[in-house]
C-alpha positions in Angstrom: -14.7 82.9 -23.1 -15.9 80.2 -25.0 -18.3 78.6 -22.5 -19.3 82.3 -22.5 -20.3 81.9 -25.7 -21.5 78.9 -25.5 -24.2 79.6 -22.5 -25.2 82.9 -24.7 -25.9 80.7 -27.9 -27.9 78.5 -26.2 -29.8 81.1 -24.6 -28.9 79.9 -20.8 -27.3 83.7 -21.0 -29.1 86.9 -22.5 -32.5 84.9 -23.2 -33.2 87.9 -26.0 -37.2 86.4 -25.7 -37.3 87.0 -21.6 -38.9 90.7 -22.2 -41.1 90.1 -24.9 -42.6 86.7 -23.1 -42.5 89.1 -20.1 -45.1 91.4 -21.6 -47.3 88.9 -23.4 -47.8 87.0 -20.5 -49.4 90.0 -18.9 -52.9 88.8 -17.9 -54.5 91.3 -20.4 -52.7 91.0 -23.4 -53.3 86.9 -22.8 -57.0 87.9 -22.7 -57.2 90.5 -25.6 -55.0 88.4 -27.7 -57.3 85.3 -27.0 -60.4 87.3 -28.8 -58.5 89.7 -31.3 -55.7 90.1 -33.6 -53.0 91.7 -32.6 -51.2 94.6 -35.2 -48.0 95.8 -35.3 -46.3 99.3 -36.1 -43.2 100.6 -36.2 -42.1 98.0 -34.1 -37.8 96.7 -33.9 -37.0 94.2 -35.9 -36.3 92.2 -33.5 -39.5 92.9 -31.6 -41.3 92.0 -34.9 -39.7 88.4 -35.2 -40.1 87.9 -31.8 -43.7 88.8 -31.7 -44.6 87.0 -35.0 -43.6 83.7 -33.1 -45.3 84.1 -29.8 -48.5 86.0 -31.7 -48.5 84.0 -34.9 -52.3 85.6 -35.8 -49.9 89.2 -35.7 -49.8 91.3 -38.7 -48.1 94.4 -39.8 -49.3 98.2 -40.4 -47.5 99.6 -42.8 -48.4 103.1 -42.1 -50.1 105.1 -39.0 -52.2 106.6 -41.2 -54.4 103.1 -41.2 -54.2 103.3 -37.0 -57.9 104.1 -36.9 -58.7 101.0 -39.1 -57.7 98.6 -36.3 -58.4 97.8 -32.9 -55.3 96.8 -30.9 -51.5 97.2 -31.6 -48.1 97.3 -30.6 -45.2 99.6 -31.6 -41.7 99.9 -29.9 -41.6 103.2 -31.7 -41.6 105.9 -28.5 -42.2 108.9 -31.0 -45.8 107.2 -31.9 -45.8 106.6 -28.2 -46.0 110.1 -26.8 -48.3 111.2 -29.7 -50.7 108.5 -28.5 -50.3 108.7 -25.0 -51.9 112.6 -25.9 -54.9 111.4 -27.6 -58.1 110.6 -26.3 -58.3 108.1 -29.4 -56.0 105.3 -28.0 -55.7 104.1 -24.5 -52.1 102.3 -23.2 -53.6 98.9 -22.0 -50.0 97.9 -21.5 -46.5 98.3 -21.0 -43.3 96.8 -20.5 -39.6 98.4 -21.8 -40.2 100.0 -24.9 -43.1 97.6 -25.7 -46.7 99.5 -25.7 -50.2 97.5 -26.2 -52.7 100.5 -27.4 -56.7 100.0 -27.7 -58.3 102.4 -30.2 -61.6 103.6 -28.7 -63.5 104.0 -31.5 -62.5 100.7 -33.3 -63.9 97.9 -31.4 -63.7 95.5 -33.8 -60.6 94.4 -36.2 -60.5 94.6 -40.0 -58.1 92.5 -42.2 
C-alpha cells in the first residue's frame, strides 16, 4: 500500500495532467493558442489550475453573459456545452472528456 502511494504521489500512477496535456496538445489548440488568448468558463477547479500552468496567457470569465466579448474558450461545464453546441454563434473546435475548446464566430479578435 505504501509504494501505492508512493507511485500515485509522484505521479508514476494517476498522472491527474495526462488528459488535460492530452487535449492541449491537439494540433489546433497548439495553433490557436500560439496567436490568441485562451479564456476560461465555468471550468473544474482542477481543470482551471491545470490549465493556468500549461496556458499561463489563460484568463477567467466570470460570467457567460461576457461570452460574446471573447474569441476562444474553454469550459468543462456540459450544461454551457449543449447550449452552445445549439448555436450558430460558437463552433466546437475541440474536444476531449469533458474539456470543450469553442470559437465565437462573430468575435475574431480577443479583448482584455
Amino acid at each position: 500500500i505504501i509504494g501505492i502511494n508512493l507511485f500515485y504521489n509522484l505521479g508514476i500512477l494517476g498522472n491527474p495532467n495526462n488528459s488535460i496535456k492530452y487535449f492541449l496538445s491537439n494540433k489546433s489548440i497548439i495553433e490557436i493558442s500560439s496567436t490568441n488568448k485562451i479564456f476560461l468558463i465555468n471550468v473544474t477547479s482542477k481543470s482551471k489550475t491545470l490549465f493556468s500552468y500549461y496556458l499561463p496567457s489563460s484568463n477567467e470569465i466570470e460570467s457567460t453573459d461576457s461570452l460574446p466579448d471573447y474569441s476562444y474558450f474553454i469550459t468543462t461545464d456540459t450544461k454551457l456545452y449543449s447550449k452552445l453546441i445549439k448555436s450558430f454563434n460558437y463552433q466546437l473546435i475541440s474536444s476531449f472528456g469533458n474539456n470543450y475548446l469553442f470559437l465565437n464566430n462573430f468575435n475574431k479578435s480577443d479583448y482584455d
